[in-house]
TORKOL-4160 file (C-alpha; in steps of 0.2 Angstrom, whole numbers, padded with zeros to 4 digits, m for minus):
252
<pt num="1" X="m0026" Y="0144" Z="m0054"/>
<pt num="2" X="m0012" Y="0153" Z="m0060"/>
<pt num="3" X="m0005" Y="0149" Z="m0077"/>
<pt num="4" X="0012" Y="0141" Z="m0080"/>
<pt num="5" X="0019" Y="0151" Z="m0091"/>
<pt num="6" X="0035" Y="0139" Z="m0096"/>
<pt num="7" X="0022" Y="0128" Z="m0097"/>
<pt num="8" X="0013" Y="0138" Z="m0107"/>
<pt num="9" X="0026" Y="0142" Z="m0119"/>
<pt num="10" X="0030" Y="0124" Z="m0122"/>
<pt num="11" X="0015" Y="0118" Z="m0128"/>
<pt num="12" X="0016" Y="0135" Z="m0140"/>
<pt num="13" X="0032" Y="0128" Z="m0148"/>
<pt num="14" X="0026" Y="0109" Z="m0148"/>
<pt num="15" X="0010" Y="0117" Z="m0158"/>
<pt num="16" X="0022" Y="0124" Z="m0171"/>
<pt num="17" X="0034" Y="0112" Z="m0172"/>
<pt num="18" X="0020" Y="0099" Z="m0176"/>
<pt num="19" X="0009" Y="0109" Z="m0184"/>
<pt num="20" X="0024" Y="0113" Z="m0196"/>
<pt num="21" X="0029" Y="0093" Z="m0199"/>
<pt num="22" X="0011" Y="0088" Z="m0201"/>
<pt num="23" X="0010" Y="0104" Z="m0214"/>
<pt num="24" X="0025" Y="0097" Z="m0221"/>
<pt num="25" X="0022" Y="0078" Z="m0223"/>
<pt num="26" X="0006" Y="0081" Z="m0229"/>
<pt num="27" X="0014" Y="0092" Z="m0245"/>
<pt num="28" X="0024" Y="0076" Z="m0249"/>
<pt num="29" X="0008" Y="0062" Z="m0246"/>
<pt num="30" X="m0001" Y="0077" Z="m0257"/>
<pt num="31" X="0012" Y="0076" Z="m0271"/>
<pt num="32" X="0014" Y="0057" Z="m0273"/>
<pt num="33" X="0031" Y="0056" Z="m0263"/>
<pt num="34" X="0027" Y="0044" Z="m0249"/>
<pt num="35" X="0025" Y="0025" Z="m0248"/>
<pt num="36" X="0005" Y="0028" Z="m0248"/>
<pt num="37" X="0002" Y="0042" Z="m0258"/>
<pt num="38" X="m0010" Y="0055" Z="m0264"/>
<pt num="39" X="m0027" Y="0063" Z="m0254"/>
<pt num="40" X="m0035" Y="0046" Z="m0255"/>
<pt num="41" X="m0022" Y="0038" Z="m0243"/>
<pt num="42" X="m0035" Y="0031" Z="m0230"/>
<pt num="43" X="m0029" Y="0032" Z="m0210"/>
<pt num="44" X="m0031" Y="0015" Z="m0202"/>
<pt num="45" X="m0039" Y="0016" Z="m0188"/>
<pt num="46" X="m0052" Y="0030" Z="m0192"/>
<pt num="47" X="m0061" Y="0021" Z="m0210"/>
<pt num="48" X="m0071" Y="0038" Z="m0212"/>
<pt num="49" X="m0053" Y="0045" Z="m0214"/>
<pt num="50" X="m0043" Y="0049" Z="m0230"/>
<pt num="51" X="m0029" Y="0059" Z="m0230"/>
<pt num="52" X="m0038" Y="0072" Z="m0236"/>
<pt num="53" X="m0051" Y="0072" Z="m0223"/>
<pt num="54" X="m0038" Y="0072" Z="m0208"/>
<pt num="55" X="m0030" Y="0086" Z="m0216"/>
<pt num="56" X="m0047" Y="0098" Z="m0217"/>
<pt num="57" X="m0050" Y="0091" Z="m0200"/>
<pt num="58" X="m0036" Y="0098" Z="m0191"/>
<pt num="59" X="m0036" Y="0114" Z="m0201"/>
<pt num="60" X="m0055" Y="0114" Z="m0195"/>
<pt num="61" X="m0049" Y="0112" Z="m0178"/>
<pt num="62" X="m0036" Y="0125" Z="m0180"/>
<pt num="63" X="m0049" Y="0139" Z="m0184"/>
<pt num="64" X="m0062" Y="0132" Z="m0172"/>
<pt num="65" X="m0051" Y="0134" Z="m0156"/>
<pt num="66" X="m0044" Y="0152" Z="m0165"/>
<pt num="67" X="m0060" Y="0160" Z="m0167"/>
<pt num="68" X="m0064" Y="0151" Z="m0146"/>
<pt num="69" X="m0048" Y="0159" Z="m0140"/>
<pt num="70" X="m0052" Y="0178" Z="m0147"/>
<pt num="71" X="m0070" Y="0178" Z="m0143"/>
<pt num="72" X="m0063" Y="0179" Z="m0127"/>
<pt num="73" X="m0080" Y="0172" Z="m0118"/>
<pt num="74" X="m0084" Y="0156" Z="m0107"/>
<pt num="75" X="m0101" Y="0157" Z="m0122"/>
<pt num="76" X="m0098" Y="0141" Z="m0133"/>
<pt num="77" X="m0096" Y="0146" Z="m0149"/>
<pt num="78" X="m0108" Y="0146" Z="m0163"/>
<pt num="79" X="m0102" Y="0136" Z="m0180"/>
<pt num="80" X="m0088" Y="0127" Z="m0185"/>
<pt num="81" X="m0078" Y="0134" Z="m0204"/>
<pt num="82" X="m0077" Y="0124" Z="m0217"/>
<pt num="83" X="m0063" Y="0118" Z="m0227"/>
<pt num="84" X="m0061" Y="0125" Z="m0245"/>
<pt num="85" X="m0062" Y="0112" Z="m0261"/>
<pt num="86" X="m0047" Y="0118" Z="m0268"/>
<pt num="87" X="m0030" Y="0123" Z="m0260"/>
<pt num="88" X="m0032" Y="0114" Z="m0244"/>
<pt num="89" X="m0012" Y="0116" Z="m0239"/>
<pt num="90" X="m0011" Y="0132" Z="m0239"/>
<pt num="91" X="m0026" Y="0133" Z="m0232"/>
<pt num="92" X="m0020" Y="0122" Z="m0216"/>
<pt num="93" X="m0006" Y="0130" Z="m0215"/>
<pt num="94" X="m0015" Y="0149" Z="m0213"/>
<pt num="95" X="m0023" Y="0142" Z="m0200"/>
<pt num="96" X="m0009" Y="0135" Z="m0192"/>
<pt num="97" X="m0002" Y="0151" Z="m0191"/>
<pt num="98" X="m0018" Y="0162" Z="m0185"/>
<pt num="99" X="m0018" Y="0148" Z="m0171"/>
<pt num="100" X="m0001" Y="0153" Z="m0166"/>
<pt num="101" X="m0004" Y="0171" Z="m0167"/>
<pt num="102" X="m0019" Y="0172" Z="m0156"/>
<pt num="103" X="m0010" Y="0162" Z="m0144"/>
<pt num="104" X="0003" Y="0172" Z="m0143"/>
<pt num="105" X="m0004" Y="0188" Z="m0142"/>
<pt num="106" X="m0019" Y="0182" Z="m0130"/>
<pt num="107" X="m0016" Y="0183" Z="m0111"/>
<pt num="108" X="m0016" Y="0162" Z="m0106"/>
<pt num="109" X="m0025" Y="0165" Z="m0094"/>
<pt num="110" X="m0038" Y="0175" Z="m0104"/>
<pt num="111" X="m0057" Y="0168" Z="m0101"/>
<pt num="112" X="m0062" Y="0157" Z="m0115"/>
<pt num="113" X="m0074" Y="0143" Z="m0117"/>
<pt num="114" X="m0069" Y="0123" Z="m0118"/>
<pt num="115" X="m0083" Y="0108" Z="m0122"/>
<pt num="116" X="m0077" Y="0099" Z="m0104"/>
<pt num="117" X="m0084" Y="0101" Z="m0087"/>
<pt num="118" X="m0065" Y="0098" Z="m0080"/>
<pt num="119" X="m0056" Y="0109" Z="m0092"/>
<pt num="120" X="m0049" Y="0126" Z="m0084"/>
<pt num="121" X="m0059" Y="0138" Z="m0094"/>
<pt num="122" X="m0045" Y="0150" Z="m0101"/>
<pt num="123" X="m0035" Y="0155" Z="m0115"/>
<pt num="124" X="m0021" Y="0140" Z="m0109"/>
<pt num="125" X="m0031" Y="0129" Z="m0111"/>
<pt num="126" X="m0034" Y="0127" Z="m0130"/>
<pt num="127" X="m0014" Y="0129" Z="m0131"/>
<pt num="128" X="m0013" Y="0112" Z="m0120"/>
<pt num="129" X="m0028" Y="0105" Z="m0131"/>
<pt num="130" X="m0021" Y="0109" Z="m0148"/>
<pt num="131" X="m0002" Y="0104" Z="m0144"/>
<pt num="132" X="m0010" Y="0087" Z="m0141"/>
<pt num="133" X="m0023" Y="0087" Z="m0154"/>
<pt num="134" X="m0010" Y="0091" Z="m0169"/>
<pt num="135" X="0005" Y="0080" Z="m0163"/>
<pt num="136" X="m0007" Y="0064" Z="m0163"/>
<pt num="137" X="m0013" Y="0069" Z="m0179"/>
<pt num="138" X="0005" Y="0069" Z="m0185"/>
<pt num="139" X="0006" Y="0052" Z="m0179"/>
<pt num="140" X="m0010" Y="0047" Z="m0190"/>
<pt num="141" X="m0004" Y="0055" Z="m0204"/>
<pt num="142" X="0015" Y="0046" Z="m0205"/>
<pt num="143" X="0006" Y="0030" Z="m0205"/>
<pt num="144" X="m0008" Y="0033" Z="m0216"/>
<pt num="145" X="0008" Y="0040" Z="m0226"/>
<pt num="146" X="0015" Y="0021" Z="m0226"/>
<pt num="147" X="0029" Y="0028" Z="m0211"/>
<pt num="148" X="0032" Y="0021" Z="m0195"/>
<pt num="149" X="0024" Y="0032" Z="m0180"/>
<pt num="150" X="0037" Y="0044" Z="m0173"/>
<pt num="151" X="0036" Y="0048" Z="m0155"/>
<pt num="152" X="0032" Y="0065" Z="m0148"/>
<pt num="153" X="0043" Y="0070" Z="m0134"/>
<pt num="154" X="0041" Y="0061" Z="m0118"/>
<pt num="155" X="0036" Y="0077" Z="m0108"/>
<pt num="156" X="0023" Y="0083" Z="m0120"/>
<pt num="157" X="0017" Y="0065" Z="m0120"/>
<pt num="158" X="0015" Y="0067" Z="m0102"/>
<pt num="159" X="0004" Y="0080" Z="m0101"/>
<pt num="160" X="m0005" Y="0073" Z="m0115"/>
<pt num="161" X="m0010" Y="0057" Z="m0107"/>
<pt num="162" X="m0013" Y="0070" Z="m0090"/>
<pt num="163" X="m0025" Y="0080" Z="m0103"/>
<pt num="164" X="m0034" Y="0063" Z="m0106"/>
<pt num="165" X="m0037" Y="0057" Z="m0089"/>
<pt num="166" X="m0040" Y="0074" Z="m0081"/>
<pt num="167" X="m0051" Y="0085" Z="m0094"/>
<pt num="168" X="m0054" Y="0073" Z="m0110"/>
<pt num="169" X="m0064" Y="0058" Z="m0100"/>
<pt num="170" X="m0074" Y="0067" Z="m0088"/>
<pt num="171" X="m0079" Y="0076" Z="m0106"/>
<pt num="172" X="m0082" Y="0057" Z="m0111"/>
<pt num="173" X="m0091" Y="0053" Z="m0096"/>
<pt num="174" X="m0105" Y="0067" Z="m0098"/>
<pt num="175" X="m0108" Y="0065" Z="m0116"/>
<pt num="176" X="m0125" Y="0056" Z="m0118"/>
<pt num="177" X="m0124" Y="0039" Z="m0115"/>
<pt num="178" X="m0125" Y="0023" Z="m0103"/>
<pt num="179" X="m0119" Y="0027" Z="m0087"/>
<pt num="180" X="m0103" Y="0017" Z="m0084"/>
<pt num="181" X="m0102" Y="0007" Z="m0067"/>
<pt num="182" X="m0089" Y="0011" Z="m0056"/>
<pt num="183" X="m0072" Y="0008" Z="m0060"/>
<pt num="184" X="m0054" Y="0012" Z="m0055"/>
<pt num="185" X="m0041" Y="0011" Z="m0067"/>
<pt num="186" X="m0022" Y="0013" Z="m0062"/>
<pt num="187" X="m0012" Y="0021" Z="m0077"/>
<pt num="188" X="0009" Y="0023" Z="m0076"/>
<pt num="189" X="0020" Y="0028" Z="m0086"/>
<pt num="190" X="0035" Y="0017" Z="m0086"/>
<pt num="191" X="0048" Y="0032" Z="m0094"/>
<pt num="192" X="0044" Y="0045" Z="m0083"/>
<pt num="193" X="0038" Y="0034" Z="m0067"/>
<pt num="194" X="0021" Y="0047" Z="m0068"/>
<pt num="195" X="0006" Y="0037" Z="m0062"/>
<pt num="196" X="m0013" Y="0042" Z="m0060"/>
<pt num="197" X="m0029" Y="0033" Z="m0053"/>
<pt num="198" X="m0043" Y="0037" Z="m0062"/>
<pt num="199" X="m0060" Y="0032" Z="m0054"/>
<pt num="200" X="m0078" Y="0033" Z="m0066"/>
<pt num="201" X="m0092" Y="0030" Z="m0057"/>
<pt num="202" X="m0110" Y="0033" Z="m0067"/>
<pt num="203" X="m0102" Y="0050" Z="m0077"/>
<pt num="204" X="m0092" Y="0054" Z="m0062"/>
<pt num="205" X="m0075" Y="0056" Z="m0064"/>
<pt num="206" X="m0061" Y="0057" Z="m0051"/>
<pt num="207" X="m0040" Y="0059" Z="m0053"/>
<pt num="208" X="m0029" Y="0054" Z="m0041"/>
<pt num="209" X="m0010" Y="0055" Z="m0043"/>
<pt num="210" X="0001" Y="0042" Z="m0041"/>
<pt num="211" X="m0008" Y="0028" Z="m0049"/>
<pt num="212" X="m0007" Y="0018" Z="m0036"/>
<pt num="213" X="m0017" Y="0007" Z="m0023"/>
<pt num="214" X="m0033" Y="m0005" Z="m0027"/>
<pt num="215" X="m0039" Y="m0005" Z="m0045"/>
<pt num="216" X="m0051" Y="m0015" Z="m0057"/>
<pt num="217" X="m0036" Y="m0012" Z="m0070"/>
<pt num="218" X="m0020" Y="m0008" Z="m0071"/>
<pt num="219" X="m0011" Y="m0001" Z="m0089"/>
<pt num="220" X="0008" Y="0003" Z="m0091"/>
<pt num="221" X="0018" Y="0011" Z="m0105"/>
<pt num="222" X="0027" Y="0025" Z="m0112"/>
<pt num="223" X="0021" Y="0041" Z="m0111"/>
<pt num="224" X="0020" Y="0040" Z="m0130"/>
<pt num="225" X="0012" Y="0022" Z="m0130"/>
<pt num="226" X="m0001" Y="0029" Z="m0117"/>
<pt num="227" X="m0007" Y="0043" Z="m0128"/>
<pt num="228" X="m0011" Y="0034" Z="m0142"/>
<pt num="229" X="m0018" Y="0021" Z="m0133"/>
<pt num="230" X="m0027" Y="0032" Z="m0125"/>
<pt num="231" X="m0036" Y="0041" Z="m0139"/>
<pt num="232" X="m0040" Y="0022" Z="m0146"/>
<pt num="233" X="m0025" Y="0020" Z="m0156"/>
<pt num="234" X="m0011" Y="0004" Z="m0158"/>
<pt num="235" X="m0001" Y="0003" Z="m0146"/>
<pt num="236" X="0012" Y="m0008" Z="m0135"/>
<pt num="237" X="0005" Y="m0007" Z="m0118"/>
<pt num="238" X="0004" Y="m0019" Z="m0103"/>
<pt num="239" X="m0014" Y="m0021" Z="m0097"/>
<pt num="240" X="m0018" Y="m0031" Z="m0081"/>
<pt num="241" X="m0035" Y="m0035" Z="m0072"/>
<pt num="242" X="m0053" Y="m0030" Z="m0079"/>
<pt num="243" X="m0051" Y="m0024" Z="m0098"/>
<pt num="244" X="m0068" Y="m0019" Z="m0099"/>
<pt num="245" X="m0063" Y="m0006" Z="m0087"/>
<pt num="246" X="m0046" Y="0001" Z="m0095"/>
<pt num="247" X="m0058" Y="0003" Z="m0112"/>
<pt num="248" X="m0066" Y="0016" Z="m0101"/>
<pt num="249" X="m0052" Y="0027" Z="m0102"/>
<pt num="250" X="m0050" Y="0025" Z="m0121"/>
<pt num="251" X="m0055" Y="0036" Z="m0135"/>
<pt num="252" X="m0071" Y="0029" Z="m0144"/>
């Protein structure tokens, strides 16, 4: 399938745009500046999670999906870096920046690896993954910094709940595990008016646009709401019918 390349570009700006404010915010949580402060700071809804350790995360991330893009192979990649025990900001935001430059000087639709069964396996692909990856981190971090969530904007929100239902569940659905039962789960976005049906049966995993028609469960929100609810975080939305089958969509 081709590559949308405005698309494309997009997701490049979204990564350095929140790649930038998460660099930022965690300086100022690092420095004592913010309502919870210092590397301690815990995240709320992830207890393994300190400030500290989001921040290693992501810059792990960062590197990781680097070194996937420039292999330049559909092979899975052998290790994982490691973050340094001293000078973890700048060390985040080297990364941040190698991310950017790969991207940009690797064709989008370059062959490249990627951990789901549904994902498109090209260079474009780890763009979409890490604009979405690094602007719900941001999210974590504002409110592990004692800051209210901001929102990302509603279009890259979009495609971040599309990047869930389409490549991040069927991912879900094959790790080991019990089989889920069949299910279908209606999912809109009540900004944008974007809708999907997601059907799982037994690691199966089907997409459907439009959200509409018979459903176990139905969910409703923002585009912002839906992708944090999505990857298990708080979050206003409006859930009707089987709950036990709109957890299926959620991040664990």
């Amino acid at each position: 399938m081709p590559v949308d390349e405005s698309l494309h570009r997009g997701r490049l700006a979204a990564i350095a745009r929140e790649g930038e404010r998460f660099g930022a915010l965690a300086g100022e949580v690092a420095a004592g500046r913010t309502a919870a402060a210092g590397w301690g700071a815990p995240v709320p809804w992830v207890p393994a999670w300190d400030v500290r350790a989001l921040v290693a995360h992501l810059g792990t991330v960062h590197r990781w999906a680097t070194a996937i893009v420039a292999a330049g192979t559909t092979d899975p990649p052998t290790a994982r870096p490691q973050p340094p025990a001293e000078g973890l900001l700048d060390w985040y935001a080297e990364g941040l920046a190698g991310l950017l430059a790969v991207l940009e000087a690797t064709d989008p639709g370059a062959p490249c690896w990627h951990m789901s069964p549904a994902a498109e396996r090209v260079a474009a692909s780890w763009a979409r993954r890490q604009a979405h990856e690094v602007a719900v981190h941001r999210t974590d971090l504002e409110v592990a910094a004692g800051l209210p969530a901001g929102d990302v904007a509603p279009d890259l929100a979009e495609d971040g709940v599309d990047e869930v239902l389409t490549v991040v569940v069927p991912r879900w659905a094959h790790l080991p595990g019990p089989a889920a039962a069949r299910a279908t789960v209606a999912v809109t976005c009540s900004d944008t008016g974007r809708g999907w049906s997601v059907t799982l049966d037994r690691g199966a995993v089907g997409v459907v646009p439009g959200g509409t028609g018979a459903a176990d469960a139905a969910v409703t929100g923002t585009a912002n709401a839906l992708l944090r609810r999505l990857w298990g975080r708080p979050a206003e939305v409006t859930v009707r019918g089987d709950r036990a089958a709109e957890a299926l969509l959620r991040g664990r």
